[in-house]
C-alpha positions in Angstrom: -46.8 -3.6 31.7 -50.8 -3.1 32.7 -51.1 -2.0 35.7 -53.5 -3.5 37.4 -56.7 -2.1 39.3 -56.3 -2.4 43.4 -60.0 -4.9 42.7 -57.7 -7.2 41.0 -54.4 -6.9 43.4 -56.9 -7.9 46.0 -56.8 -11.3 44.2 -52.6 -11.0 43.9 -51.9 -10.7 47.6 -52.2 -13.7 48.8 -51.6 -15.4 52.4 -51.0 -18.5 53.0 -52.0 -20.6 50.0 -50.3 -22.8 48.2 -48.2 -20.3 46.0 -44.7 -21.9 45.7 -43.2 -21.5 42.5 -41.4 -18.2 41.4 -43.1 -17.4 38.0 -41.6 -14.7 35.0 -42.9 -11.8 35.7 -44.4 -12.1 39.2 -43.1 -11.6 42.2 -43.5 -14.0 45.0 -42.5 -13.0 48.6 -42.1 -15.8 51.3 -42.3 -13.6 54.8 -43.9 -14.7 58.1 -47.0 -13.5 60.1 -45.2 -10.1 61.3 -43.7 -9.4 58.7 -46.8 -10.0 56.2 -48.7 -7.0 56.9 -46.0 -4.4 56.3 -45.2 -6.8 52.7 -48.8 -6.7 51.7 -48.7 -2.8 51.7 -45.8 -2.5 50.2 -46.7 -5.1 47.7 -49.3 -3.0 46.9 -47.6 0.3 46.5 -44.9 -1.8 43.7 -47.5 -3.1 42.1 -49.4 0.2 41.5 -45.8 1.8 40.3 -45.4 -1.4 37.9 -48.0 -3.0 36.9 -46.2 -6.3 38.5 -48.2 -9.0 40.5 -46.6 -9.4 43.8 -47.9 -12.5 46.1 -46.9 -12.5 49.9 -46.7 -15.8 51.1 -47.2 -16.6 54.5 -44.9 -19.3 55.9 -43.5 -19.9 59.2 -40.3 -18.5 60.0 -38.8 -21.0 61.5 -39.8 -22.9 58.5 -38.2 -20.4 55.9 -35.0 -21.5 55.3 -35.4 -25.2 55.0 -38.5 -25.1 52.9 -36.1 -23.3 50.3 -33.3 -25.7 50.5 -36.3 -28.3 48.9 -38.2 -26.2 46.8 -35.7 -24.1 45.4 -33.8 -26.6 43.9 -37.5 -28.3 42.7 -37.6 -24.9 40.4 -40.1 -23.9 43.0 -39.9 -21.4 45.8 -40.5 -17.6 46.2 -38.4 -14.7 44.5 -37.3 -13.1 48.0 -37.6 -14.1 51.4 -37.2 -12.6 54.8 -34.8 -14.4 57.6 -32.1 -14.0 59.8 -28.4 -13.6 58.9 -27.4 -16.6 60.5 -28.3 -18.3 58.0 -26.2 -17.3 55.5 -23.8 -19.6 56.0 -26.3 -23.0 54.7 -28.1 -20.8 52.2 -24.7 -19.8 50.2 -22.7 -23.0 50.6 -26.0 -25.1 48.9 -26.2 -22.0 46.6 -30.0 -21.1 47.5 -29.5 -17.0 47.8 -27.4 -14.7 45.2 -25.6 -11.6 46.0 -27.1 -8.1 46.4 -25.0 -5.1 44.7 -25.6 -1.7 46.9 -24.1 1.5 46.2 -21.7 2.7 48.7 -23.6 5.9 49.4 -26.9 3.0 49.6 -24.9 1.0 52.3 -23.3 3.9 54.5 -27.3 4.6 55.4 -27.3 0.9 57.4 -25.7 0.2 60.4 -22.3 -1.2 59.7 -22.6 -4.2 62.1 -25.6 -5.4 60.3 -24.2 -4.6 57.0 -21.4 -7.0 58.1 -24.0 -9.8 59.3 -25.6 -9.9 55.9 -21.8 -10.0 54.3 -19.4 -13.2 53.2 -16.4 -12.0 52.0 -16.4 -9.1 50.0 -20.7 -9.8 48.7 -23.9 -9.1 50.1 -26.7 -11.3 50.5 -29.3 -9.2 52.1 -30.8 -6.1 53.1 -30.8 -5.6 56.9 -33.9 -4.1 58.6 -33.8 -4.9 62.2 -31.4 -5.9 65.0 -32.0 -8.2 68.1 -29.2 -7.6 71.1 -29.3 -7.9 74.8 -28.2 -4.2 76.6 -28.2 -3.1 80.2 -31.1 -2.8 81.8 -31.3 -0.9 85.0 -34.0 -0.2 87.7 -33.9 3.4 87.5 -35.2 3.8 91.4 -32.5 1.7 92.5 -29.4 3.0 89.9 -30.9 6.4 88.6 -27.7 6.8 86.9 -25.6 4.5 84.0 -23.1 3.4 85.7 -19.6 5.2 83.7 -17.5 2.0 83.9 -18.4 -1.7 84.5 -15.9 -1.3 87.4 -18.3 1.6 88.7 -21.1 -0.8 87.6 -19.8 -3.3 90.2 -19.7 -1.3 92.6 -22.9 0.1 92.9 -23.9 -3.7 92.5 -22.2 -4.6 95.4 -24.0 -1.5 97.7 -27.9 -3.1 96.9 -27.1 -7.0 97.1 -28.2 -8.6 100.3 -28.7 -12.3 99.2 -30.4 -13.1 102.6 -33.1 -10.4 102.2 -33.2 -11.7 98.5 -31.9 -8.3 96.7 -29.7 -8.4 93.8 -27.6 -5.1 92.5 -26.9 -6.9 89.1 -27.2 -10.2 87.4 -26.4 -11.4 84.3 -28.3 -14.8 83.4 -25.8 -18.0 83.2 -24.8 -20.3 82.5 -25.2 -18.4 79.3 -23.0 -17.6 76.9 -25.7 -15.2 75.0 -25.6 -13.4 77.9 -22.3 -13.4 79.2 -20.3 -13.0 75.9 -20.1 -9.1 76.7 -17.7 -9.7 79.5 -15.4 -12.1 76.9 -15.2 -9.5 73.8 -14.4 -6.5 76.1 -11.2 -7.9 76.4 -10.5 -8.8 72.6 -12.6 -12.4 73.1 -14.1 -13.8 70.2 -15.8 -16.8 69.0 -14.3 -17.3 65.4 -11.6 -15.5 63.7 -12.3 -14.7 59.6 -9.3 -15.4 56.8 -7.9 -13.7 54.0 -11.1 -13.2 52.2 -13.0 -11.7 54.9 -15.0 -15.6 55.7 -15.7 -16.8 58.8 -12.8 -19.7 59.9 -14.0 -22.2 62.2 -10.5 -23.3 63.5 -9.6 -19.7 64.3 -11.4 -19.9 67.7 -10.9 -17.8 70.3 -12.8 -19.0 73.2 -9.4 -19.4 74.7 -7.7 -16.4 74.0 -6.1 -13.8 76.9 -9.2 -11.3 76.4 -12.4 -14.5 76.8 -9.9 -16.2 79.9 -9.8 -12.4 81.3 -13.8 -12.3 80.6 -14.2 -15.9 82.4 -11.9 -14.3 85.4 -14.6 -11.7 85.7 -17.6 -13.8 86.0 -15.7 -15.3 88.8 -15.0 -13.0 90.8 -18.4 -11.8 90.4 -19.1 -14.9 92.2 -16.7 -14.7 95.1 -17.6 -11.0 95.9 -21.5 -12.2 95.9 -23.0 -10.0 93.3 -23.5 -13.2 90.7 -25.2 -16.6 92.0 -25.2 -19.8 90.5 -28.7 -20.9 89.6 -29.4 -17.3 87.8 -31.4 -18.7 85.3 -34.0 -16.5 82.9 -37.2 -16.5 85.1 -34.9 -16.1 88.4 -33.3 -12.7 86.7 -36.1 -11.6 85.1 -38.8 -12.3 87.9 -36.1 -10.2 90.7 -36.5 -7.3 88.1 -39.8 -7.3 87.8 -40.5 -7.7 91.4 -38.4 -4.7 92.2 -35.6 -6.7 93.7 -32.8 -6.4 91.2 -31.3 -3.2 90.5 -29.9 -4.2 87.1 -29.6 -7.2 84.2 -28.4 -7.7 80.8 -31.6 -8.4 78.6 -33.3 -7.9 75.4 -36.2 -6.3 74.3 -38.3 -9.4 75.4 -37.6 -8.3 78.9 -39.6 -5.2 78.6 -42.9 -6.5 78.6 -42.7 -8.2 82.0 -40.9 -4.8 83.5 -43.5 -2.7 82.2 -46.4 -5.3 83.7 -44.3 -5.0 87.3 -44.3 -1.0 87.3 -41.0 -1.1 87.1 -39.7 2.3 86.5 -36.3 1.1 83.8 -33.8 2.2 81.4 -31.9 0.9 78.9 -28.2 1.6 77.6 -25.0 0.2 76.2 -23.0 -2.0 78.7 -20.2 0.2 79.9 -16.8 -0.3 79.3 -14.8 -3.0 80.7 -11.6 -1.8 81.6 -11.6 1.2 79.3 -13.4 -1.3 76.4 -16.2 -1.1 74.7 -18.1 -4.4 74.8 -19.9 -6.3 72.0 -22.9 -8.4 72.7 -24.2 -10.9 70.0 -26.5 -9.5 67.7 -29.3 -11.1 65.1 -30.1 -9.4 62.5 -33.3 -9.4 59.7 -33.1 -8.8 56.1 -34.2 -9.5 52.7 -33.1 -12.0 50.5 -33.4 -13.4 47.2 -33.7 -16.3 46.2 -30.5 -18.0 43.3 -34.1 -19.5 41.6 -35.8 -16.4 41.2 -37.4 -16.2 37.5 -36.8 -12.4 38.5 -34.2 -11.5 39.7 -33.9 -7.8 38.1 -37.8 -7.3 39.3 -36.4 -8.3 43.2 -33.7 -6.0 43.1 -35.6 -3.5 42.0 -38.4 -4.3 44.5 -35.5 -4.5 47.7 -33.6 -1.5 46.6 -36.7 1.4 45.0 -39.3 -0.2 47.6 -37.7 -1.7 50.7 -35.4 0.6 51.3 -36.9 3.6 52.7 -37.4 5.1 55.8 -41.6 4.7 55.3 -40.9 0.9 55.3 -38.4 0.2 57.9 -40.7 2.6 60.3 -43.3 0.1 59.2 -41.5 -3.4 59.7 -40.6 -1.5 63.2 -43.7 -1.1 64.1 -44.8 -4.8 63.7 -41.5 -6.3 64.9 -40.5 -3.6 68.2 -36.5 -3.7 67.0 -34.2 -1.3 66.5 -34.0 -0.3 62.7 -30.4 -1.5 60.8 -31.4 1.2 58.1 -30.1 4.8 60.1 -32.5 7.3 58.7 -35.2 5.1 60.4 -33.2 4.6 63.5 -33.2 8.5 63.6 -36.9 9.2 63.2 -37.1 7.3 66.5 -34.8 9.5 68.5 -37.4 10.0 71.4 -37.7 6.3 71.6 -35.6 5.3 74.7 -35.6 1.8 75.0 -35.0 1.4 70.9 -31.8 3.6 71.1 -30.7 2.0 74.4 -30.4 -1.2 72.6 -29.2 0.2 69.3 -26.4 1.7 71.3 -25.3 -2.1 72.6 -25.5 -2.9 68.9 -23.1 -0.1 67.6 -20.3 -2.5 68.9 -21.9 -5.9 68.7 -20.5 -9.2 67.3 -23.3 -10.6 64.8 -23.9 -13.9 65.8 -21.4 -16.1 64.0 -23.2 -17.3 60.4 -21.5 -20.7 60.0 -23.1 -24.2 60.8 -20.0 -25.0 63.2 -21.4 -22.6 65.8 -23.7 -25.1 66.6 -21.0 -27.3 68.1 -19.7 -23.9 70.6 -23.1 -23.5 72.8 -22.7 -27.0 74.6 -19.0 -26.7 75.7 -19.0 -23.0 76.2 -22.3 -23.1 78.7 -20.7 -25.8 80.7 -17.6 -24.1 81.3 -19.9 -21.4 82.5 -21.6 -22.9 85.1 -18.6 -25.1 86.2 -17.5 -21.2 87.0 -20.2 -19.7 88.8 -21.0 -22.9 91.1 -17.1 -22.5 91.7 -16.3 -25.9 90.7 -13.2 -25.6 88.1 -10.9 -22.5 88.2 -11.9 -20.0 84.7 -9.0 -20.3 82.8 -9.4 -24.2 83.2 -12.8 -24.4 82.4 -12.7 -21.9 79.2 -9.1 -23.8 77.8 -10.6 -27.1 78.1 -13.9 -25.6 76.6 -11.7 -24.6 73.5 -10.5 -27.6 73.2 -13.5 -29.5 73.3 -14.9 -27.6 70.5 -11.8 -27.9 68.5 -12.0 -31.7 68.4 -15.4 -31.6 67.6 -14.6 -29.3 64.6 -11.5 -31.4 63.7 -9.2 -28.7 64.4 -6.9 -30.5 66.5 
């Protein structure tokens, strides 16, 4: 093809406008505000390569995935988008993405966990670039040590809570199961089990199971010794940190800002093992994906896999997004990053967050069982079988 003069590709890059349809020999790319910088570069690096026009559309991320499911259909839409891998599940069962073929060698540079968010069955639907995961973080004037165990954890917890004087040793925020699902999957918890082929089954649930009920026994006695409180909601956790007054939480990288703003001197690490187990915390995860109405596919793949795929790139979507790179060689470049590696070490044995529309009928059930538990209302193996139960009949697995 021509290539094209960087005068012209000035008029190719466009933000925002009403550029919907996929056209032969174009590429459009539907990506939201943070993202859209980082695509608008590497847009133009492709398209001096190529000679291909490349258009970055801005659209709302939140808006992504159901603008698709009506203009891709409509034989309109973009050639690759950028979203989340939870929603996989409604963008492959209305046949709106196709499959992405990696070479092994390709796929052992990304973090397996995100690999696995981004796979159904045996395929691949997109390339990861970020993960999103809650990790401990401590005060590091109050523990200046990681605890080696969570029993250790406890512990030390115990030694700086004086509820009347309104200090806290460690809190994890309820009733929420985000939060709390750590202290279910050390002990071999889950949410939903996967069949033969490797795809998520909804009536598999193990909310229920001897590992979540031993996780649900946890939380309560975390109550009865007086380390966890009912009523310790986000701003209550997150305002003790950053007043000094709470020696350690389980939080995400949004909790940063407001630690940093307190002076709060912190660290961040992998929750430690719960009875000799490694945890897993839920995990998001962002990739690429192209669209099953792409007038190019061949020119996507070769965009994702000769442009996206680079350690350049990733650093770049980093930058804009502050998460932990899913593609390794990045991950590496940032070993003097602290906070990044504490919460890519949570994510080493994190649970992606399950990629099926059923989930949506878990959060209700689940978070009251949770705070039936901490206000010490129903005992925890109660509250979590009757949980399972209720989800089950809403699922019409009964």
């Amino acid at each position: 093809m021509k290539r094209v003069t960087l005068a012209l590709l000035g008029l190719l890059l466009i933000i925002g406008l009403a550029v919907t349809a996929s056209e032969a020999g174009k590429l459009l790319i539907w990506a939201d505000d943070t993202r859209t910088p980082i695509m608008l570069k590497v847009a133009e690096d492709f398209t001096a390569i190529y000679g291909v026009e490349v258009i970055v559309q801005e659209v709302d991320f939140g808006g992504i995935r159901g603008q698709l499911a009506t203009a891709g259909p409509a034989g309109e839409g973009p050639d690759i988008l950028i979203g989340a891998h939870d929603w996989l599940g409604e963008l492959i069962l209305n046949g709106l993405i196709e499959p992405i073929i990696l070479t092994p060698a390709i796929v052992a540079d990304f973090n397996p966990v995100a690999i696995d968010a981004f796979s159904w069955g045996n395929l691949l639907y997109g390339v990861p670039y970020a993960t999103e995961n809650v990790a401990l973080v401590r005060n590091t004037d109050l523990v200046p040590e990681v605890p080696a165990t969570f029993e250790e954890l406890l512990t030390v917890a115990a030694a700086l809570t004086d509820l009347e004087a309104g200090k806290y040793g460690f809190l994890i925020q309820e009733p929420d199961p985000f939060h709390t699902f750590a202290l279910h999957t050390a002990g071999g918890g889950y949410i939903f089990g996967k069949d033969a082929d490797g795809v998520l089954n909804p009536c598999d649930l193990g909310l229920d199971n001897e590992g979540s009920i031993a996780g649900a026994i946890l939380l309560d006695q975390m109550v009865k010794d007086g380390i966890e409180i009912a009523g310790a909601g986000y701003n209550e956790v997150t305002g003790a940190f950053n007043a000094g007054d709470l020696g350690m939480m389980i939080g995400g990288p949004w909790t940063l800002p407001g630690a940093k703003a307190g002076g709060i001197n912190y660290a961040v690490s992998a929750i430690p093992t719960i009875n000799g187990n490694a945890p897993g915390v839920f995990v998001g995860v962002q990739g690429f994906m192209i669209s099953a109405f792409s007038d190019n596919k061949v020119l996507a793949n070769l965009f994702i896999k000769d442009f996206l795929i680079s350690s350049d790139v990733m650093l770049g979507l980093y930058i804009e997004g502050d998460r932990p790179p899913a593609y390794l060689p990045a991950l590496a470049f940032l070993a003097g990053n602290e906070d990044i590696q504490g919460f890519a070490a949570a994510a080493a044995t994190a649970v992606p967050m399950p990629k099926i529309a059923e989930m949506g009928s878990v959060w209700s059930a689940w978070s009251a069982a949770l705070e039936l538990i901490v206000n010490q209302t129903q005992d925890p193996t109660t509250a979590m079988q009757d949980a399972a139960a209720e989800i089950r009949a809403l699922l019409g697995c009964e």
